[in-house]
C-alpha positions as CSV (number, residue, x, y, z in Angstrom):
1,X,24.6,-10.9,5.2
2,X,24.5,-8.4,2.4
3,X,21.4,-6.2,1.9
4,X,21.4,-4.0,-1.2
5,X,18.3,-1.4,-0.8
6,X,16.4,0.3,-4.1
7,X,14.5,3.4,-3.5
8,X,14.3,6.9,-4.7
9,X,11.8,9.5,-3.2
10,X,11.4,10.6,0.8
11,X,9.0,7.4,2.0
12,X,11.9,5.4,0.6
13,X,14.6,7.3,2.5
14,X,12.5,6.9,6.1
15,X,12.9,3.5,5.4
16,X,16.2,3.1,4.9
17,X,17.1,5.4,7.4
18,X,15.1,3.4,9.9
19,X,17.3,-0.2,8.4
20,X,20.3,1.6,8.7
21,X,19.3,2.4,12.5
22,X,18.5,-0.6,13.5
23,X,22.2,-1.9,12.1
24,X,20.9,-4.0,9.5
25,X,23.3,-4.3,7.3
26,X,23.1,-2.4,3.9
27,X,25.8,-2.4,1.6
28,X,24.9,-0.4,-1.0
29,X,22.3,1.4,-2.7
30,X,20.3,1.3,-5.7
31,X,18.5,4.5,-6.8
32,X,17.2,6.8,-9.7
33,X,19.5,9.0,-12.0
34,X,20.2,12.7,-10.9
35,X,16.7,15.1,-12.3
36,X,16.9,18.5,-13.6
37,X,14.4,20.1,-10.9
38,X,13.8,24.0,-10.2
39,X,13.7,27.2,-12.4
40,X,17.0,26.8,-13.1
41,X,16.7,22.8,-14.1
42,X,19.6,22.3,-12.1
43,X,19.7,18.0,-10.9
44,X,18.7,17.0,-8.3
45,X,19.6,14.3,-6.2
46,X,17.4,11.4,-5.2
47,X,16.4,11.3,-1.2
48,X,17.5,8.3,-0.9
49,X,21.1,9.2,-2.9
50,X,21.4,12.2,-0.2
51,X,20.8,9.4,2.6
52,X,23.1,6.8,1.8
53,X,26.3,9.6,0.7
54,X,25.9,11.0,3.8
55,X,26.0,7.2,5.4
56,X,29.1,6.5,3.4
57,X,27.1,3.9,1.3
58,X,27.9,3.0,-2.3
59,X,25.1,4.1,-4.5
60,X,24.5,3.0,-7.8
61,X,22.4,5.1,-10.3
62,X,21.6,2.7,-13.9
63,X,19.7,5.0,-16.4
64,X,18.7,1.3,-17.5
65,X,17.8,-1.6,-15.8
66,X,16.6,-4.2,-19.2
67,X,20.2,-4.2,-20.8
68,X,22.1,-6.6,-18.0
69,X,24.5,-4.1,-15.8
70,X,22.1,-3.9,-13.0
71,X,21.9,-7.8,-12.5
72,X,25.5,-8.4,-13.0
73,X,26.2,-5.6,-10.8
74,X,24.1,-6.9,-8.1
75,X,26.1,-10.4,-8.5
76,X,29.4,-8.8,-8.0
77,X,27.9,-7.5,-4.5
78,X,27.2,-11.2,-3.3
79,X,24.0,-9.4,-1.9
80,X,21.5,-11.8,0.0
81,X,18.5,-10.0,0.2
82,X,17.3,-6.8,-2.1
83,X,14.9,-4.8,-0.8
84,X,12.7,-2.1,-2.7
85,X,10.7,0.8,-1.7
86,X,9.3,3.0,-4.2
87,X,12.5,2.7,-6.4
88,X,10.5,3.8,-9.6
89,X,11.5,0.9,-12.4
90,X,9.9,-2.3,-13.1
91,X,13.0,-4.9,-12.4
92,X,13.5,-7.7,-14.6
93,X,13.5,-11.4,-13.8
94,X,17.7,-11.3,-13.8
95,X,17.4,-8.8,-11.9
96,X,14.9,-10.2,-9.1
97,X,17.1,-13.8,-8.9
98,X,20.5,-12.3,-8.6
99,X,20.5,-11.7,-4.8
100,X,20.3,-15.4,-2.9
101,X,17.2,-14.3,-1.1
102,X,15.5,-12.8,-4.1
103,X,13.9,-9.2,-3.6
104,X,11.3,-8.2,-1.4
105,X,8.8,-5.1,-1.7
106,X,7.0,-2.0,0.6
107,X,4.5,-1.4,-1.6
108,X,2.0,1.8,-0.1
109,X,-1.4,0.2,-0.4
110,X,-3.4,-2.4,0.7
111,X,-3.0,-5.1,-2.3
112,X,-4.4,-5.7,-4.6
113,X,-6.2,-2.1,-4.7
114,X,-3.8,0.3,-6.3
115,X,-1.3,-1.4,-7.8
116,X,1.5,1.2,-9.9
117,X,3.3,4.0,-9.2
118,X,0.7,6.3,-7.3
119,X,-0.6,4.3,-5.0
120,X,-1.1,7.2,-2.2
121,X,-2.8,10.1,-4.6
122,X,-5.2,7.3,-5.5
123,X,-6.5,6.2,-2.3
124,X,-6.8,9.9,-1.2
125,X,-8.8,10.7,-4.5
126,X,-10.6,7.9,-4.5
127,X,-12.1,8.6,-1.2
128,X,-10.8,5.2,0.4
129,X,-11.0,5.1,4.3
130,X,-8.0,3.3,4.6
131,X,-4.6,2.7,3.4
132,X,-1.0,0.9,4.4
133,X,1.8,-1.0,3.7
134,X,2.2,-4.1,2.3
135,X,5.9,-6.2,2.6
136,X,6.0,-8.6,-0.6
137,X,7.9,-11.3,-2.7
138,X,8.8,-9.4,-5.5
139,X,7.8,-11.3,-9.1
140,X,8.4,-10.1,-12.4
141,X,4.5,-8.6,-12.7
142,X,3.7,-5.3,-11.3
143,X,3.2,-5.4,-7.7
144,X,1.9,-8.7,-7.8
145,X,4.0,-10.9,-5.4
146,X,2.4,-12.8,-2.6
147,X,2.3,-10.6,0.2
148,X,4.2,-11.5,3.5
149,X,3.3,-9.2,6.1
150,X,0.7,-6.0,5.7
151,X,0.0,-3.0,8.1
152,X,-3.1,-1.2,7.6
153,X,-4.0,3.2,8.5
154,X,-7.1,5.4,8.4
155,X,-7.0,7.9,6.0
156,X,-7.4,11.4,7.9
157,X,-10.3,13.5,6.3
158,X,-7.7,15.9,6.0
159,X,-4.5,14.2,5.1
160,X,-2.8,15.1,2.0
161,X,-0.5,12.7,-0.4
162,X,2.6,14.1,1.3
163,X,0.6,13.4,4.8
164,X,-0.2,10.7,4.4
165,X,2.8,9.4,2.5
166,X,4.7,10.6,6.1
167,X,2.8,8.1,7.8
168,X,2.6,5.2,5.8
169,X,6.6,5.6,5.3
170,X,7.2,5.3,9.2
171,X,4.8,2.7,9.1
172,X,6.1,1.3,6.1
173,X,9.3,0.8,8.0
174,X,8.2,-1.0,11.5
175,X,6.6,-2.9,9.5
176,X,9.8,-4.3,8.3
177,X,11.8,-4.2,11.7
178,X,9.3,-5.9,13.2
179,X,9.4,-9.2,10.6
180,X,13.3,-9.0,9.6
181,X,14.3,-12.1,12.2
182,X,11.3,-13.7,10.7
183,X,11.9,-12.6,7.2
184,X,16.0,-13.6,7.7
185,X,14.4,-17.2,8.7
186,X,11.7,-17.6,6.4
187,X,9.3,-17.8,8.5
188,X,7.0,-15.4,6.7
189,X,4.1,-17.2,4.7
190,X,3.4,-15.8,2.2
191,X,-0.1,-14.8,0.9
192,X,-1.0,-15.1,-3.1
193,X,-3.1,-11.9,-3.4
194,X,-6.4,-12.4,-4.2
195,X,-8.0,-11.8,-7.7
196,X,-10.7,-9.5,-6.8
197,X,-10.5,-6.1,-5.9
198,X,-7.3,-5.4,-8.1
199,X,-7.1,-1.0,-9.0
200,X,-4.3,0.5,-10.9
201,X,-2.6,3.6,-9.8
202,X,-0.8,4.9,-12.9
203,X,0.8,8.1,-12.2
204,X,-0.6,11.3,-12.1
205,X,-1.4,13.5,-15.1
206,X,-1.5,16.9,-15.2
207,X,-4.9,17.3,-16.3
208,X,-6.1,15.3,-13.4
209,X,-5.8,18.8,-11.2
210,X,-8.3,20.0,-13.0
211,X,-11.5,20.9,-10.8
212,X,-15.3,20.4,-12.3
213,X,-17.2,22.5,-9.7
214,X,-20.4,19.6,-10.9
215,X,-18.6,17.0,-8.9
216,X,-19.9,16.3,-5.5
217,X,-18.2,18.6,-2.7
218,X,-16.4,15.5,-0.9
219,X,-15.2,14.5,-4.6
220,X,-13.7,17.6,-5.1
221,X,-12.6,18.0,-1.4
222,X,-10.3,14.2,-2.0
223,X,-8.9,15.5,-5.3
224,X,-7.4,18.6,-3.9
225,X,-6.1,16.9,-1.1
226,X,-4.6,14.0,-3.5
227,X,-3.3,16.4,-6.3
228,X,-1.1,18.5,-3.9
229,X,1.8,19.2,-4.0
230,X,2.0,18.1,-8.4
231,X,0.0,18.4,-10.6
232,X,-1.9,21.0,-7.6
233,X,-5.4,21.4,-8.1
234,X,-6.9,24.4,-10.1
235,X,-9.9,25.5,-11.7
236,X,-10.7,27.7,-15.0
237,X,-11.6,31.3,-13.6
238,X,-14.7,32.9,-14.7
239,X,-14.0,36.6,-13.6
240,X,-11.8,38.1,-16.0
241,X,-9.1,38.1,-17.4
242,X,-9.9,34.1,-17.8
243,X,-7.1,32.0,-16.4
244,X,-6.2,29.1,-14.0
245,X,-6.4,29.9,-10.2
246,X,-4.5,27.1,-7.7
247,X,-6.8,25.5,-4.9
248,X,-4.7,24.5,-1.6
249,X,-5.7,21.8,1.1
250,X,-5.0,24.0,3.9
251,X,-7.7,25.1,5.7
252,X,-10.0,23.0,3.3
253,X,-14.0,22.6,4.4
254,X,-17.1,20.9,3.8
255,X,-20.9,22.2,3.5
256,X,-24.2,20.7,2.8
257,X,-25.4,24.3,2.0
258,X,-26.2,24.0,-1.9
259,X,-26.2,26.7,-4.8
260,X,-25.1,26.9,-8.3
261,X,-21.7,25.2,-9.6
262,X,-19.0,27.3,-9.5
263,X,-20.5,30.2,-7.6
264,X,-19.5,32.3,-4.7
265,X,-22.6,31.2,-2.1
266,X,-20.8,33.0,1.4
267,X,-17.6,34.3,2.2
268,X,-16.6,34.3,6.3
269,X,-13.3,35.6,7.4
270,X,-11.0,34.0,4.6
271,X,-12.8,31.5,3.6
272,X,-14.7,31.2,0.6
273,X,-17.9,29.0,0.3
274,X,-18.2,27.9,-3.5
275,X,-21.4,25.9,-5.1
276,X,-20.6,22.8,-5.9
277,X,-23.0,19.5,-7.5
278,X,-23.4,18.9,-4.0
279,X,-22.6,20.0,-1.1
280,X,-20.0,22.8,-1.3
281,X,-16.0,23.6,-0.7
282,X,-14.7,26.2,1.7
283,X,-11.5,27.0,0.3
284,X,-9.3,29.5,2.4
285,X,-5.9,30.1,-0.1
286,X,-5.9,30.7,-3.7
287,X,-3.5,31.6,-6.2
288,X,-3.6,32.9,-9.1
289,X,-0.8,33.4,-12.3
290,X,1.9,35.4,-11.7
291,X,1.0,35.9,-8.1
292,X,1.3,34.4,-4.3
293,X,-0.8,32.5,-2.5
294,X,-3.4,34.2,-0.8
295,X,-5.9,34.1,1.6
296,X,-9.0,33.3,-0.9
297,X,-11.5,36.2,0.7
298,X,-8.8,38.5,-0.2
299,X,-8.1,37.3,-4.1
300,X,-12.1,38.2,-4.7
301,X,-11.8,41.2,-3.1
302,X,-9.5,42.4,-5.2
303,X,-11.0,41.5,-7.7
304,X,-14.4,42.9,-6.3
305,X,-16.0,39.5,-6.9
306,X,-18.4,38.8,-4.2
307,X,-21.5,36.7,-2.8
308,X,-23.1,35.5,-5.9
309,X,-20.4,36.1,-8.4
310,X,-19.3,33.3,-10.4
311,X,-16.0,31.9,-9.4
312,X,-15.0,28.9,-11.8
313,X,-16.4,28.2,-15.2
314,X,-18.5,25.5,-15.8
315,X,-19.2,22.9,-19.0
């Protein structure tokens, strides 16, 4: 048995890390090109690239995955099974026929909702209750294989992407341990997903950080929490000089006390209550250009903006 495993960012890595625990036997692995990250756009190394060197695996890098090496490559590894998690590139039919067991998926929702690359951010945003993991047949459409095996997890009311992503990776990977004899046997059945309730999770745009103090309070209070730690969320200023101020997740709260959009309605210790369309945010760090984070209280004081300034412009 030869098991070739695709995956680029942390979730994937806890996953392989997890396979490569439980001796299944990887051979190699298949993973994104080196990025330019940092100030200094020096590359960086994919998680799962730092995993799999320091495991003495042989890691394989195509900038392209349409033009033939990656399925050829894959034949000359005699590999049984592929598996993919979070690897980042839509795989061609070659590619998905070249292992003898064909390819099989950990996708991080509950299919059909959020199908695409941002599965996690979406949920959160969204204000879903629930998330997981879902272990599928890998077909040339995008994340539309029949599902084999699914695990399901509350969202926490104060879970971020990276949170949550933390859980649904370790969960993510029992989930596979758990059904690899079956899996190995093909014993799985597998489940067509159904045609209703199908989302897309495209990924993120910067924009979508952008706060509109009309939204409801819990709207705003998901989108924080799902924007962080890129594209962040942040909000127009209306004190002067105008500019963009970061809002953090930490130490995030709700209200049902009301007041005008984008207006400082109470501050206590260093939180700061802010008016939303309903409801509104306590928000306890803010940031503004050029400077740290800092305890939110503090920023308006400095500013000597207080109870019943206005914080955040609004259209």
């Amino acid at each position: 048995m030869s098991v070739v495993f695709f995956g680029s960012p942390p979730l994937a890595a806890t996953v392989l890390q997890a396979l490569l625990d439980a001796h299944i036997p990887v051979t190699a692995v298949v993973t994104q090109p080196d990025k330019p990250a940092g100030r200094g756009n020096q590359l960086k190394a994919p998680a799962v690239k730092v995993l799999a060197l320091a495991r003495g695996l042989q890691v394989y890098q195509p900038v392209k995955v349409r033009d033939g090496a990656l399925a050829e490559w894959l034949r000359q590894q005699h590999a049984e099974l592929a598996v993919v998690v979070a690897y980042g590139r839509i795989l061609t039919q070659e590619v998905l026929d070249a292992p003898r067991l064909g390819c099989v998926n950990l996708h991080a929702s509950l299919l059909p909702r959020w199908r695409g690359a941002s599965p996690i951010a979406r949920a959160i945003a969204a204000g879903d209750s629930a998330s997981g993991m879902c272990l599928m047949r890998m077909d040339a459409g995008l994340d539309t294989g029949a599902v084999l095996a699914r695990a399901e997890l509350p969202i926490g009311p104060g879970d971020t992407t990276p949170m949550l992503e933390a859980k649904l990776a370790d969960a993510g990977a029992a989930l596979l341990l758990d059904n690899w004899s079956a899996l190995m046997a093909n014993r799985l059945v597998a489940q067509p997903q159904p045609l209703q309730g199908i989302t897309w999770a495209p990924p993120l745009d910067k924009g979508e950080g952008r706060l509109d103090w009309q939204r409801k309070a819990t709207q705003l209070h998901c989108q924080i929490r799902a924007m962080q730690p890129w594209p962040g969320a942040f909000f127009a200023s209306a004190a002067a000089p105008a500019e963009d101020w970061k809002v953090f997740a930490e130490g995030l709260q709700l209200s049902e006390r009301s007041g005008p959009p984008g207006q400082v309605l109470a501050v206590e210790g260093p939180l700061v209550w802010i008016g939303c369309g309903d409801g509104a945010l306590g928000v306890a760090e803010l940031q503004r250009p050029g400077k740290g984070r800092a305890a939110a209280a503090d920023v308006l004081r400095g500013l000597r903006l207080g109870v019943g300034g206005q914080l955040g412009v609004v259209s």
